[in-house]
DOLUMDO-660016 format. One record per residue: residue number from 1; x negated, y, z of N, C-alpha, C, CB in turn. Coordinates in pm, whole numbers, always signed. Atoms other than C-alpha are relative to their C-alpha. Glycine has a CB too. Layout:
# DOLUMDO-660016
<atom resi="NUM" n_x="X" n_y="Y" n_z="Z" ca_x="X" ca_y="Y" ca_z="Z" c_x="X" c_y="Y" c_z="Z" cb_x="X" cb_y="Y" cb_z="Z"/>
...
# end
This chain:
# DOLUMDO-660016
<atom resi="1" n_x="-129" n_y="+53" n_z="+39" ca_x="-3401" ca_y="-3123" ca_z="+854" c_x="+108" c_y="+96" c_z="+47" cb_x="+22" cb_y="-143" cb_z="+58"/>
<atom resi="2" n_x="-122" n_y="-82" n_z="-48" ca_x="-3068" ca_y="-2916" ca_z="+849" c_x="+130" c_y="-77" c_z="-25" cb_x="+8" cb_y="+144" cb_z="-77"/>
<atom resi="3" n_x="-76" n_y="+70" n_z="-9" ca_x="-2762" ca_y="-3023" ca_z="+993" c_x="+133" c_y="+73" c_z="+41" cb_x="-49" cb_y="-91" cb_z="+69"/>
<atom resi="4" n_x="-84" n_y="-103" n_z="-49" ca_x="-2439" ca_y="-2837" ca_z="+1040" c_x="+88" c_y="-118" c_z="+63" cb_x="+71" cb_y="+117" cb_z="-117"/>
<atom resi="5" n_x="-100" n_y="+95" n_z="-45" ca_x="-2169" ca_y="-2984" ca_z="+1275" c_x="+61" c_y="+161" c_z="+52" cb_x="-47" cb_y="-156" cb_z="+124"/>
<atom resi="6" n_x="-111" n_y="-35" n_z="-27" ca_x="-1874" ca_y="-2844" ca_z="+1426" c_x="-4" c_y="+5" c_z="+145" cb_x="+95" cb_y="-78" cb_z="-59"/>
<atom resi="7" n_x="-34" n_y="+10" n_z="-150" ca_x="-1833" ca_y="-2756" ca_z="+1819" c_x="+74" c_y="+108" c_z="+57" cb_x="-117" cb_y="-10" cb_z="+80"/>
<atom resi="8" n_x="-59" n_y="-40" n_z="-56" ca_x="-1656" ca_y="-2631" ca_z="+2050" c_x="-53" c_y="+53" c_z="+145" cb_x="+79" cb_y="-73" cb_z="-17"/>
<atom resi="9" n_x="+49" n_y="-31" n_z="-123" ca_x="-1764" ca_y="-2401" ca_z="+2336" c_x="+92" c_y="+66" c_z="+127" cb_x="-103" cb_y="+84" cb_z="-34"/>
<atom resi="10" n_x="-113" n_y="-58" n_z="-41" ca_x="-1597" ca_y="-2371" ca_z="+2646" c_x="-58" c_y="+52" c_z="+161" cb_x="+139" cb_y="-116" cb_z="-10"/>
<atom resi="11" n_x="+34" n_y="-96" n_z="-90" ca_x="-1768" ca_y="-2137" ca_z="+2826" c_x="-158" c_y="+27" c_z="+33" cb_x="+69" cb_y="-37" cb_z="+115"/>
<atom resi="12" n_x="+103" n_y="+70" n_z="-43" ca_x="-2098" ca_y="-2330" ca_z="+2958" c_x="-59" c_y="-85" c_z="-116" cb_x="+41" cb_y="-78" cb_z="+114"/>
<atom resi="13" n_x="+12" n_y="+134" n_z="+155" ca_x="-2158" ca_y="-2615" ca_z="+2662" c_x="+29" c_y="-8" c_z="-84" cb_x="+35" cb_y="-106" cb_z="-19"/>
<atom resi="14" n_x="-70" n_y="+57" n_z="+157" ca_x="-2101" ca_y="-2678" ca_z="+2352" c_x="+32" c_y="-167" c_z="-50" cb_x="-112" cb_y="+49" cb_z="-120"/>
<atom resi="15" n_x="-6" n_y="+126" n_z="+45" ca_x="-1976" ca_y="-3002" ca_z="+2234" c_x="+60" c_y="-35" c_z="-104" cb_x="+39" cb_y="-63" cb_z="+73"/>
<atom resi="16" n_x="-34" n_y="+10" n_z="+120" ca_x="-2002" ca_y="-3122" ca_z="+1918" c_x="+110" c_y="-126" c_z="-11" cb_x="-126" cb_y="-11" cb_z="-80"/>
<atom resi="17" n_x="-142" n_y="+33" n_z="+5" ca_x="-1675" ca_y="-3230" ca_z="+1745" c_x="-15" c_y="-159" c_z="-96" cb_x="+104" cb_y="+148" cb_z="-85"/>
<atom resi="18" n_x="+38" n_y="+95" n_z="+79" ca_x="-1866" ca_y="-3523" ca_z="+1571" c_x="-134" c_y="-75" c_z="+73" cb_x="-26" cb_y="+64" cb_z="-142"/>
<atom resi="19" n_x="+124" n_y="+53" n_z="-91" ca_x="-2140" ca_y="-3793" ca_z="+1711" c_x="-94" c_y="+131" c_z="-70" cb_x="-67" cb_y="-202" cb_z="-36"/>
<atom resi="20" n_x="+124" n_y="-69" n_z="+28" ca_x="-2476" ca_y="-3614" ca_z="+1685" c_x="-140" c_y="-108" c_z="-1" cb_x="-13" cb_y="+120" cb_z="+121"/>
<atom resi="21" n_x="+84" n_y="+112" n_z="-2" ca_x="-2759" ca_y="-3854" ca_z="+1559" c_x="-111" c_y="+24" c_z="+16" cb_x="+2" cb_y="-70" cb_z="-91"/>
<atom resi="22" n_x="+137" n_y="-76" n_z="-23" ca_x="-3068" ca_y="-3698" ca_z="+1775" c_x="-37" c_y="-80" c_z="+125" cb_x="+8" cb_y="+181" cb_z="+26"/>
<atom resi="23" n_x="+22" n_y="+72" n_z="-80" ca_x="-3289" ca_y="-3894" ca_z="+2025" c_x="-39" c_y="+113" c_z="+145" cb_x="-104" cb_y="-101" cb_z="-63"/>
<atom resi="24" n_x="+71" n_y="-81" n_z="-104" ca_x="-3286" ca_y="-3735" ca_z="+2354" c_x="-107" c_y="+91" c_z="+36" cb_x="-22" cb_y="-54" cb_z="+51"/>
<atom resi="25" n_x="+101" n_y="-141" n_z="-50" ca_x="-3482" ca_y="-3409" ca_z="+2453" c_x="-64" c_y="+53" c_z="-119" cb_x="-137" cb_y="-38" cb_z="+113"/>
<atom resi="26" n_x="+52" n_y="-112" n_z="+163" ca_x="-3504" ca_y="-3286" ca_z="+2071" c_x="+46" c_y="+88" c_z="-10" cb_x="+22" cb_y="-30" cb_z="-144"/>
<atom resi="27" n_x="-71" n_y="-160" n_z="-23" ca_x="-3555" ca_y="-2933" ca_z="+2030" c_x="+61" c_y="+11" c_z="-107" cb_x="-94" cb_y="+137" cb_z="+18"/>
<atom resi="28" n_x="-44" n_y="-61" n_z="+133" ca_x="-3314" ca_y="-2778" ca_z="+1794" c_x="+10" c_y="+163" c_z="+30" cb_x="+156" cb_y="-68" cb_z="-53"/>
<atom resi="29" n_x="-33" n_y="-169" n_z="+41" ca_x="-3231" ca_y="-2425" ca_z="+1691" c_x="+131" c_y="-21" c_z="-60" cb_x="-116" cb_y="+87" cb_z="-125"/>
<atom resi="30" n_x="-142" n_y="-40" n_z="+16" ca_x="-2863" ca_y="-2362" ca_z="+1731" c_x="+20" c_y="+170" c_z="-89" cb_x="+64" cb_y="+2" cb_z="+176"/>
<atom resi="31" n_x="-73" n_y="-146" n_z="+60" ca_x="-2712" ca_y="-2074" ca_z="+1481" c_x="+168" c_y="+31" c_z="+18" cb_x="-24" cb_y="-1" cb_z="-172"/>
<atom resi="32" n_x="-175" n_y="+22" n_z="-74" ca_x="-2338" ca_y="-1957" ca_z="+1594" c_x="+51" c_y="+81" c_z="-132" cb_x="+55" cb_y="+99" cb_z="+203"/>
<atom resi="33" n_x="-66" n_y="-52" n_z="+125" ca_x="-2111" ca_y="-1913" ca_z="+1290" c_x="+178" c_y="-4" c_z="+76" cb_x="-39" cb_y="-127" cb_z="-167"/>
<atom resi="34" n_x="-125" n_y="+53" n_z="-97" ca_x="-1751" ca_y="-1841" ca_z="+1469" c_x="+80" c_y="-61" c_z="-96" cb_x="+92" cb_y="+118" cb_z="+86"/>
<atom resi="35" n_x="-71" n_y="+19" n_z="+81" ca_x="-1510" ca_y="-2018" ca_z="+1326" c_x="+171" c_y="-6" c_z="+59" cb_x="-60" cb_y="-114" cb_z="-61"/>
<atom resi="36" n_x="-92" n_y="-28" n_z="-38" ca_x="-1245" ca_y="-1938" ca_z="+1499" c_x="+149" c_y="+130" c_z="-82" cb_x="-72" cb_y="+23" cb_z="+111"/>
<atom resi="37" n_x="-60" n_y="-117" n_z="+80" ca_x="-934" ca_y="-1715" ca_z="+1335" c_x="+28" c_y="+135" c_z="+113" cb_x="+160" cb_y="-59" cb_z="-79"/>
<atom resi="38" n_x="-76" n_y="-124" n_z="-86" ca_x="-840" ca_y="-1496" ca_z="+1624" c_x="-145" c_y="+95" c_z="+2" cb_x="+76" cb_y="-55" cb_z="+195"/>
<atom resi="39" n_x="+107" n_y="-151" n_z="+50" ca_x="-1160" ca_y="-1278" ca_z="+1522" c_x="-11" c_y="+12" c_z="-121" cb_x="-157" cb_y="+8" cb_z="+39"/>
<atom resi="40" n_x="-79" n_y="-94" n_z="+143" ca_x="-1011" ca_y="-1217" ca_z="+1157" c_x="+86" c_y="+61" c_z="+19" cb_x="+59" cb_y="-61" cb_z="-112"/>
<atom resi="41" n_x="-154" n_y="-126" n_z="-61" ca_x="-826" ca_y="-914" ca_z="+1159" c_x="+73" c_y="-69" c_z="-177" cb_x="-58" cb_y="+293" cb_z="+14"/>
<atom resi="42" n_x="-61" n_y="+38" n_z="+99" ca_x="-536" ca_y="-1038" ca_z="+922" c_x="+91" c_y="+94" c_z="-73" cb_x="+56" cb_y="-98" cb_z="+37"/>
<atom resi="43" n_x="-20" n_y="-155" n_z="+45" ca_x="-370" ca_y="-779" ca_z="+674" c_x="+126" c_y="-84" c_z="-45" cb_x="-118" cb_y="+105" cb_z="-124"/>
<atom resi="44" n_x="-119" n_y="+28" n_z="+48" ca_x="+5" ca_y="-801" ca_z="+601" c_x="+49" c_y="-24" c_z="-169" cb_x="+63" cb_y="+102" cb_z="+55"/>
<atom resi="45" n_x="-86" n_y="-19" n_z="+112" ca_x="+188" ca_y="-866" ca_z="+247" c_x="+32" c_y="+151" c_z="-21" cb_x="+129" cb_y="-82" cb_z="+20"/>
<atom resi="46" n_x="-67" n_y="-142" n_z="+17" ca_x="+358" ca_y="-534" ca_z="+288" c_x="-150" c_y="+121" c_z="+28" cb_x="+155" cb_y="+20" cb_z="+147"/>
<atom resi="47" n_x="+45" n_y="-108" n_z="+6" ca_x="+15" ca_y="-314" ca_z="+402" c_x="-96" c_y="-41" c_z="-129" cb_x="-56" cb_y="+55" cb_z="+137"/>
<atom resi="48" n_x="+80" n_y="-10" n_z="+82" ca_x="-164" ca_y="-479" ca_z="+132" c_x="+17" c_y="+36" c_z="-167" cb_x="-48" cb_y="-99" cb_z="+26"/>
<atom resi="49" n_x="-62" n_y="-70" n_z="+63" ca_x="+102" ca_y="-398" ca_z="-108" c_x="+16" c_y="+203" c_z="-17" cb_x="+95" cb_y="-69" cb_z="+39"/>
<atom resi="50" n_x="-29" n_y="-151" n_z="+56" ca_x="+144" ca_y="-16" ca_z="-57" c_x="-167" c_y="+30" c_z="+24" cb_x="+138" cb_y="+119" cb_z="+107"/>
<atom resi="51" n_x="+121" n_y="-26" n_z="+82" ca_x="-257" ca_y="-13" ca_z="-64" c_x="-40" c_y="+4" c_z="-115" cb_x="-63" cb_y="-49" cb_z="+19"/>
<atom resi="52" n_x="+59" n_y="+15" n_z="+130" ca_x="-253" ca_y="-91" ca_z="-394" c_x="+56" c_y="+171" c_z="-82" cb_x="+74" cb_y="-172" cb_z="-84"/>
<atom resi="53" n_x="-9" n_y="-127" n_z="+84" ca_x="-95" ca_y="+239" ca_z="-511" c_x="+116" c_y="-14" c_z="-127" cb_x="-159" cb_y="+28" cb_z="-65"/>
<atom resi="54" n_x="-52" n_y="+20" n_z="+143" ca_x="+148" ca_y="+135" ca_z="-775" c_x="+79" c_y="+86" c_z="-34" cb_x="+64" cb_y="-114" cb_z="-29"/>
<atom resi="55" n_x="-121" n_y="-31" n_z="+106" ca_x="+372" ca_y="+291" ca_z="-998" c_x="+65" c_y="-48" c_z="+0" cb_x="+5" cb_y="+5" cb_z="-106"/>
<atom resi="56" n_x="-121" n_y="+58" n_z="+94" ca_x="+696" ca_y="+213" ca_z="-1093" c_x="+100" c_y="+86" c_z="+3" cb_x="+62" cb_y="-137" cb_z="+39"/>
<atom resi="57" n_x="-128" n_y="-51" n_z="+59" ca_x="+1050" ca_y="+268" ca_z="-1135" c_x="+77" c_y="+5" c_z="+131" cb_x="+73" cb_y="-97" cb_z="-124"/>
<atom resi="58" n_x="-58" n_y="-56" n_z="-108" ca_x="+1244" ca_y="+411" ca_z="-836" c_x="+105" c_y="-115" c_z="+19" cb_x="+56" cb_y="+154" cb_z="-22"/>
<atom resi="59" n_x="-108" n_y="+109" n_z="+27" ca_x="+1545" ca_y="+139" ca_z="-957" c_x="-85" c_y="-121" c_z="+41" cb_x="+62" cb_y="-9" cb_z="-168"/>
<atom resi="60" n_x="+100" n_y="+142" n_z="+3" ca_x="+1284" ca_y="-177" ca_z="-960" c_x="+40" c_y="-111" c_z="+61" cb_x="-130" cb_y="+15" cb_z="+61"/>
<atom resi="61" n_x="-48" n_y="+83" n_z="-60" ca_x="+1456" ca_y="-367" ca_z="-677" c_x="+128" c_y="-22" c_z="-36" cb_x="-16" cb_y="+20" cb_z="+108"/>
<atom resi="62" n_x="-118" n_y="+18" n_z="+50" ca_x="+1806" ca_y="-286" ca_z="-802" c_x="+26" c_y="-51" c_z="-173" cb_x="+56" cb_y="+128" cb_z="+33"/>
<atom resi="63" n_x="+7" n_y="+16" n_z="+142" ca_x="+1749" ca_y="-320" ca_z="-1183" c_x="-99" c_y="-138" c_z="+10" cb_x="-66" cb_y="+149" cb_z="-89"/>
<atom resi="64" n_x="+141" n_y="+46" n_z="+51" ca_x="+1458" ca_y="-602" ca_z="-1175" c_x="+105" c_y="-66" c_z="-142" cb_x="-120" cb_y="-138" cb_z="+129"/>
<atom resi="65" n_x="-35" n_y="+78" n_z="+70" ca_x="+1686" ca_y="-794" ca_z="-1392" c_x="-1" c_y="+37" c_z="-144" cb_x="+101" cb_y="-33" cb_z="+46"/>
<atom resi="66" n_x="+8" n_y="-19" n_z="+126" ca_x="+1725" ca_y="-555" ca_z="-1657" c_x="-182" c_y="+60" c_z="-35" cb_x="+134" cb_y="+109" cb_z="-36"/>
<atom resi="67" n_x="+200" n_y="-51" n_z="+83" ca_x="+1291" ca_y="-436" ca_z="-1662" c_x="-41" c_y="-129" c_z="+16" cb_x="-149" cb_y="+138" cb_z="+106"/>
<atom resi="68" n_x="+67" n_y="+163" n_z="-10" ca_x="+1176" ca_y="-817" ca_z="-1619" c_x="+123" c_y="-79" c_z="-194" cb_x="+84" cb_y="-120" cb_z="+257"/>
<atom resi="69" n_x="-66" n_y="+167" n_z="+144" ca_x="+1483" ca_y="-991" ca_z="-1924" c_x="+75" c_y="+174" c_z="-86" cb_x="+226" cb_y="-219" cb_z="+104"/>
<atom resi="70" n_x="-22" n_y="-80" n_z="+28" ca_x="+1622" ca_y="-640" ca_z="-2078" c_x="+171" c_y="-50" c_z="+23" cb_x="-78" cb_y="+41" cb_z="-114"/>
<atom resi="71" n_x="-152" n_y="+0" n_z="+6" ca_x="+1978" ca_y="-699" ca_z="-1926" c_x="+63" c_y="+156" c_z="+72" cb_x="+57" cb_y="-150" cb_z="+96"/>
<atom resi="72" n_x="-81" n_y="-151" n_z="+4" ca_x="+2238" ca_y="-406" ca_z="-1859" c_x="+2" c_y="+32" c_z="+136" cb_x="+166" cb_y="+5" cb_z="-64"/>
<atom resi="73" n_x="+47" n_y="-48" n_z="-109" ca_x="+2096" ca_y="-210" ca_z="-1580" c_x="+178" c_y="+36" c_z="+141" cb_x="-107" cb_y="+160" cb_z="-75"/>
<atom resi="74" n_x="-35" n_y="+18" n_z="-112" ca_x="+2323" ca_y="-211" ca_z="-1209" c_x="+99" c_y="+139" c_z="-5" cb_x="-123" cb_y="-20" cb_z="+104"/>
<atom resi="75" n_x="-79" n_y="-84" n_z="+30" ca_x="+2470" ca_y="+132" ca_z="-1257" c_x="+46" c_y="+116" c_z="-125" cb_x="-20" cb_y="+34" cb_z="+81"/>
<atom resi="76" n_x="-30" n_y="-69" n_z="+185" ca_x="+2526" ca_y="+172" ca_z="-1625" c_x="+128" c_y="-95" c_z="-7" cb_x="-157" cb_y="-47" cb_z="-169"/>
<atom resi="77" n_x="-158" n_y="+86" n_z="-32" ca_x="+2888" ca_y="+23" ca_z="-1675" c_x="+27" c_y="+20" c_z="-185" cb_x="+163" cb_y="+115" cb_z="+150"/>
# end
């Protein structure tokens, strides 16, 4: 029978975060899946942006209005 639960180890023990429905002195075979976040390395908006490599238009932040709806670009008068 396989049974996944949820625990928490704090140091010495583990204790699961849910009853556990096993009769005293049954062997199991524990597997450790961390689930913790502070061992994902987490990647920014901005480095996962200039990874991508893009192209564009030097204007893009000043103009979006006229390359997104074709209105009259920021320093064209």
């Amino acid at each position: 029978m396989l049974n996944a639960i949820d625990a928490l180890f704090d140091g010495q023990v583990f204790h699961p975060e849910q009853p556990v429905t096993l009769k005293a002195n049954t062997r199991v075979r524990i597997i450790i899946e961390n689930l913790s976040s502070e061992e994902k390395e987490s990647t920014s908006f901005l480095d996962t942006a200039e990874s991508l490599n893009l192209d564009g238009y030097s204007d893009w932040s000043a103009n979006i209005d006229y390359y997104l709806y074709g209105e009259e670009k920021e320093n064209e008068s």
